[in-house]
C-alpha positions in Angstrom: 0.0 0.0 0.0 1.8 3.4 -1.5 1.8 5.8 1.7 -0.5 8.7 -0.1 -3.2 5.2 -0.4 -2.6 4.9 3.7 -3.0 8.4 4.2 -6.3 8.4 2.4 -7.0 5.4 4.6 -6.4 7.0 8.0 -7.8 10.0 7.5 -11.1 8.1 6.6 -10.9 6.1 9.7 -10.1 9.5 11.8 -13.6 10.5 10.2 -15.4 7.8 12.6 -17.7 8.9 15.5 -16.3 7.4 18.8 -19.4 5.5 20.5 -20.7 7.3 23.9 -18.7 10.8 23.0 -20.1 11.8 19.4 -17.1 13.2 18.5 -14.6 12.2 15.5 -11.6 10.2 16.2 -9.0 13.0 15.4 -10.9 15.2 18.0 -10.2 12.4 20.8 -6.9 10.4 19.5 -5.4 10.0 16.2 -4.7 6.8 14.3 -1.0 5.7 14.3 -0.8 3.0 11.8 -3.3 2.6 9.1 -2.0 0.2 6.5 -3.3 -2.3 3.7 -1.0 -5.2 2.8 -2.7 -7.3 0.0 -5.7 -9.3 2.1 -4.6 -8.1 5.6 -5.0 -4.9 7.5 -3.4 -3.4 10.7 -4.7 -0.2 12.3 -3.7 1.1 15.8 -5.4 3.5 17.3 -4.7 5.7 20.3 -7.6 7.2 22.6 -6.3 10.3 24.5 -9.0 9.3 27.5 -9.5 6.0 29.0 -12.6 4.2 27.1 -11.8 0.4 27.6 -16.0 -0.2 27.6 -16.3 1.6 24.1 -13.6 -0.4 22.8 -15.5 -3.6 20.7 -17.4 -1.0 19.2 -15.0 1.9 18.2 -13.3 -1.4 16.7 -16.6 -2.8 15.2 -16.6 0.5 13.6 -13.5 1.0 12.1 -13.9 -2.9 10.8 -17.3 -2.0 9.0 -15.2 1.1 7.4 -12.4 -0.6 6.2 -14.7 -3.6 4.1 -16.8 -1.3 3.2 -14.2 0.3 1.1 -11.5 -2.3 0.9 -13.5 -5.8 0.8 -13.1 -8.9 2.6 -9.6 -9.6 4.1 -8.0 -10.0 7.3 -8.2 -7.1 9.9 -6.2 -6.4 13.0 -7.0 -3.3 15.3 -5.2 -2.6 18.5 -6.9 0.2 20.7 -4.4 1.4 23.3 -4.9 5.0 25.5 -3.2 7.2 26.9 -4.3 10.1 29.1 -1.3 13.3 28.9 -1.8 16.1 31.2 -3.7 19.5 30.8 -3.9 22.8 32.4 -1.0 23.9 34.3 -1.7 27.6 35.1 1.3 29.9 34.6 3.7 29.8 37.4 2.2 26.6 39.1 3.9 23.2 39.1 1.8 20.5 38.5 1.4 18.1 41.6 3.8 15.3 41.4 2.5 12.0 40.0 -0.9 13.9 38.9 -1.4 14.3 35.5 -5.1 16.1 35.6 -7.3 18.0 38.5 -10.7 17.8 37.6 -13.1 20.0 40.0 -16.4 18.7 40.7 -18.6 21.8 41.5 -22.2 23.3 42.1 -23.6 26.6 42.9 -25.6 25.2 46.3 -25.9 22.4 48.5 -28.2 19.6 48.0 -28.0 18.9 44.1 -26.0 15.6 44.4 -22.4 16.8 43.9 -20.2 14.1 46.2 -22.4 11.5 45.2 -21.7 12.2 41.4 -18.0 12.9 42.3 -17.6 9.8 43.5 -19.3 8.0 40.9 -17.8 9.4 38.1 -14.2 8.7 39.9 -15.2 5.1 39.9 -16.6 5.1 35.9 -13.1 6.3 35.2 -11.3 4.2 37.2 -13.3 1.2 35.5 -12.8 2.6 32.1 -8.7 1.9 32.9 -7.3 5.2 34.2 -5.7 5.7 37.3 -7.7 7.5 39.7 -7.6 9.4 42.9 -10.3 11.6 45.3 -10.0 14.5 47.1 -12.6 15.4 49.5 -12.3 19.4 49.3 -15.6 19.7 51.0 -13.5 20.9 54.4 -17.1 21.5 56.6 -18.8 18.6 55.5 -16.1 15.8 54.7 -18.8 13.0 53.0 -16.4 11.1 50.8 -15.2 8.6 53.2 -19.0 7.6 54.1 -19.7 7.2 50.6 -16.9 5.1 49.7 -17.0 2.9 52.9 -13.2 3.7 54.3 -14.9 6.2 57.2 -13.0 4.2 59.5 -9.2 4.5 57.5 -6.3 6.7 58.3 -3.7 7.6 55.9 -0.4 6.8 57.7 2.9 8.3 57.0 6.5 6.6 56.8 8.8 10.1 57.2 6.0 12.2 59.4 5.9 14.8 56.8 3.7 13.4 53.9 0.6 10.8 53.8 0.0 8.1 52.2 -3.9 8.1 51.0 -6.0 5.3 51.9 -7.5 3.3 48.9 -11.1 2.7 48.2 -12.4 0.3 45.6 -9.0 0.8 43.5 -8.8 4.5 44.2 -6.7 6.6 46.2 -8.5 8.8 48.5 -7.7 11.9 51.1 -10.3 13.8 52.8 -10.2 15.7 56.7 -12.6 13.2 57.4 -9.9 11.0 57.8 -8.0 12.7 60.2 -10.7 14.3 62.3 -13.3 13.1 65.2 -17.1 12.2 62.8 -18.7 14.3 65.4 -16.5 17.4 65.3 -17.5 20.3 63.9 -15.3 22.7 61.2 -15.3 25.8 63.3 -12.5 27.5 61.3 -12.5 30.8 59.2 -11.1 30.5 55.7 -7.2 30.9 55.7 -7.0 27.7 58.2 -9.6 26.2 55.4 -7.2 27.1 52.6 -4.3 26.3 54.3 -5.4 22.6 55.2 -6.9 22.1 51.6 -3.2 22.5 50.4 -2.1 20.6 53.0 -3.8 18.1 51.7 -2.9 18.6 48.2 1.1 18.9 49.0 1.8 16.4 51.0 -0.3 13.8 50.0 1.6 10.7 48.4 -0.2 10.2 45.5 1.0 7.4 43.2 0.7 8.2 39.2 -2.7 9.5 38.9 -4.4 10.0 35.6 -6.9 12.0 37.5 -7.5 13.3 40.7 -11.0 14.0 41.3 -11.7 16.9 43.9 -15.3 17.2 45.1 -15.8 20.8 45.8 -17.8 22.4 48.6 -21.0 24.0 47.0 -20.2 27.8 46.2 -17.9 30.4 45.2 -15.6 31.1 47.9 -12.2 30.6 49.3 -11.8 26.7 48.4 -12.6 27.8 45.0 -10.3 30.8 44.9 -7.6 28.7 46.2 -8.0 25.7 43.5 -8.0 28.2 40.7 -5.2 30.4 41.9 -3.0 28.1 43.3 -3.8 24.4 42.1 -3.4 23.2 38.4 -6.6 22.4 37.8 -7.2 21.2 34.2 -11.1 21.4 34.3 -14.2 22.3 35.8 -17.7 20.2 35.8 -20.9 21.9 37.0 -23.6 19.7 38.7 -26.8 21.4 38.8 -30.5 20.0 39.2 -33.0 20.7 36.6 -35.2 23.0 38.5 -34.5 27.2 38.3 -33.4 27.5 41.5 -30.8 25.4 41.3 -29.8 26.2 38.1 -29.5 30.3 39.4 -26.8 29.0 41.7 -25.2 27.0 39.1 -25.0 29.6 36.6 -22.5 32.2 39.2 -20.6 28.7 39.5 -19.7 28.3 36.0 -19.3 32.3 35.9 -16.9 31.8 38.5 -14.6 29.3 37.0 -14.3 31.4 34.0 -13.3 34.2 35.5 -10.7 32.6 36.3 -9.8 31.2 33.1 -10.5 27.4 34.5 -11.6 25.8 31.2 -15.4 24.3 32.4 -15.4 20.9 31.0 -19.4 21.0 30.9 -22.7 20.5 33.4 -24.2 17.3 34.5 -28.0 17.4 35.3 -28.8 15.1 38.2 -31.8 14.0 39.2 -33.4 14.4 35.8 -35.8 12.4 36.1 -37.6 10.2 38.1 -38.2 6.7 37.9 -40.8 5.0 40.2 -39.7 1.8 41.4 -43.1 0.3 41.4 -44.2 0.8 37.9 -41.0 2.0 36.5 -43.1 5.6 35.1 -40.3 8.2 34.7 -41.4 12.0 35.1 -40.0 15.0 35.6 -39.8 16.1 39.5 -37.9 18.8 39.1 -38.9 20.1 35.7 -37.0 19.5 32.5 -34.4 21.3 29.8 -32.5 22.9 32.6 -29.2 21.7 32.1 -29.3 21.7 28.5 -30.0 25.2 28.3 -27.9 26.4 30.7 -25.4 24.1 28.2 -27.0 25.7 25.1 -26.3 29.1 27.0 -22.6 29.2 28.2 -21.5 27.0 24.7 -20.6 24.4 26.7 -21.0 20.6 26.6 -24.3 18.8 28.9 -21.8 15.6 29.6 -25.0 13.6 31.2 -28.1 13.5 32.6 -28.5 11.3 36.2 -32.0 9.8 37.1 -33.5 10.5 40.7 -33.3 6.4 41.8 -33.6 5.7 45.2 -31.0 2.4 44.7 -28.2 5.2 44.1 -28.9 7.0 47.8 -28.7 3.5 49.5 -26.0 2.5 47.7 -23.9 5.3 48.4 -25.0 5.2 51.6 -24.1 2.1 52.3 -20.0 2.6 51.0 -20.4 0.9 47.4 -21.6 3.3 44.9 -24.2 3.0 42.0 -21.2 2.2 39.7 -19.6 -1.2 41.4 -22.6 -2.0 43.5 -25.2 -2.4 40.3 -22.8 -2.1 36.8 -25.4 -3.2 34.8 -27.9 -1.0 35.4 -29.4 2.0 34.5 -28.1 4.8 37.2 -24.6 3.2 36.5 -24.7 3.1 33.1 -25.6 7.1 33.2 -22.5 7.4 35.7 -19.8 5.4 32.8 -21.3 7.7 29.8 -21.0 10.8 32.0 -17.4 9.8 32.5 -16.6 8.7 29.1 -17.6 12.4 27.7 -15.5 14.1 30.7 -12.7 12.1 29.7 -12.9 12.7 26.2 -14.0 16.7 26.9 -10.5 16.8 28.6 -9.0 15.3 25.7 -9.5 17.5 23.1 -7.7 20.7 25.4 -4.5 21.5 24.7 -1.6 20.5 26.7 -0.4 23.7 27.8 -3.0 26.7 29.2 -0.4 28.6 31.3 -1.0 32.1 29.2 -5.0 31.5 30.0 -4.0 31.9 33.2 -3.8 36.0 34.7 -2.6 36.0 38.3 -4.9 37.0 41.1 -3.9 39.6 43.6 -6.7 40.7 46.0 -5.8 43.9 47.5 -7.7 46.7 50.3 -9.1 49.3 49.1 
């Protein structure tokens, strides 16, 4: 095959829709060998998020293509990822062994946010990439409840940096590790600040792909800190569908882009409802929300989570919707969610440090 023929043939396969994401191959990854040697064929293709459950039929895919246009023969197609890192501010070092920071954020309480943080942490982590969370919520630490280590401590060999408890193949840190369940937060926002980089700094983490951080609701100092001082490569709103909610969500997003934090997109939880008696789904909390607030700020709507009770007692109960039930419908919202995050993340470029203006807060 003359190299302008395998040209021709890789830029037709980096023409095909990636399954779950929408989005062409050459927005995601890139082929890197596309060749034709009388009745065989080898492609190899590399994914620049982790997609192992959209692998049989991104390969499907580029099979049906290549008979289509070449005939019958033999076909061989490796899919391999690899996940490279995004978003290092200007004058910030990334954190070692962390590729990406991915903020999970809403506008108020009470819209689901640690429960889809943790979910989506868990997609990726079955998906194939290496994943850790970070439970920035410094008042109300929920993370270690949710992912059943609220008994763990991190311990430390040199008595100067942890070493993160694991959960369910993840690597976690939260203060709700390393405080009493019953004591309360009572501390004003440089001691918040200060522990959230505590956190960040001197925790051991071991070649992350992604280090999920669920955010406490609002637009404060935890915020402020993450943007000015944290590489963080993305930001993901979670909203409800109702207006209020939405309101609250909307300064969120605002907030992030102020300060140039790419926003990765919104997810809409509790969509809808789905009655566990007769399986009717309606709309509890009206509907279009999310994907007009989407439609509004040019941004992507990366999924849309039902209201299912199985997903509070599951979380509840330390094993997520996503390894407690794989198979079903609240988990399967969870691992497409994930899938378009990952691939959202993707198509950045590597290097955002001019995006980034430094912050200086002064008295007037």
């Amino acid at each position: 095959m003359t190299v302008s023929a395998e040209n021709t043939l890789s830029k037709s396969l980096s023409e095909i829709v990636v399954p779950g994401v929408d989005r062409p191959l050459a927005d995601v990854g890139r082929v890197s060998v596309a060749s034709i040697d009388g009745e065989r064929a080898q492609v190899d293709i590399l994914l620049g998020f982790p997609a192992a459950g959209l692998f049989a039929e991104l390969e499907a895919r580029i099979r049906a293509a290549i008979l289509d246009e070449y005939g019958p023969r033999k076909i061989e197609v490796r899919i391999v990822t690899k996940v490279t890192a995004h978003g290092v501010q200007r004058n910030l070092k990334p954190l070692p062994n962390v590729s990406n920071i991915v903020a999970i954020a809403s506008g108020k309480g009470g819209v689901g946010k640690s429960t889809t943080a943790v979910n989506l942490a868990l997609a990726l982590s079955g998906e194939g990439a290496k994943v850790g969370v970070l439970d920035a919520d410094i008042y109300g630490p929920s993370i270690p409840l949710m992912l059943g280590v609220s008994g763990e401590k991190p311990t430390s060999a040199d008595g100067q940096s942890m070493t993160p408890p694991v959960a369910h193949g993840m690597q976690v840190m939260s203060i709700g590790f390393l405080i009493d369940p019953d004591q309360p937060m009572v501390w004003r926002g440089p001691m918040v600040t200060q522990a959230l980089n505590q956190m960040l700094q001197q925790t051991r983490w071991s070649e992350l792909d992604y280090l999920i951080v669920d955010m406490p609701p609002g637009t404060g100092d935890i915020q402020l800190t993450l943007s000015q001082q944290v590489p963080v490569s993305g930001a993901v709103i979670v909203t409800t569908p109702q207006d209020i909610a939405l309101l609250d969500a909307r300064k969120g997003l605002q907030m992030f882009r102020k300060v140039n934090v790419p926003v990765l997109g919104i997810i809409e939880n509790m969509s809808t409802h789905i009655c566990t008696n007769c399986g009717h789904e309606e709309h509890l909390f009206g509907s279009g929300g999310g994907a007009q607030m989407a439609l509004d700020y040019d941004v992507d709507l990366l999924g849309q989570i039902p209201l299912d009770l199985r997903i509070r007692q599951q979380t509840d109960g330390g094993l997520p919707s996503v390894i407690a039930e794989p198979n079903e419908g609240p988990a399967q919202a969870y691992r497409r969610t994930a899938q378009r995050l990952a691939a959202r993340l993707a198509m950045q470029g590597r290097d955002y440090s001019a995006r980034f203006p430094r912050i200086v807060v002064e008295d007037t």
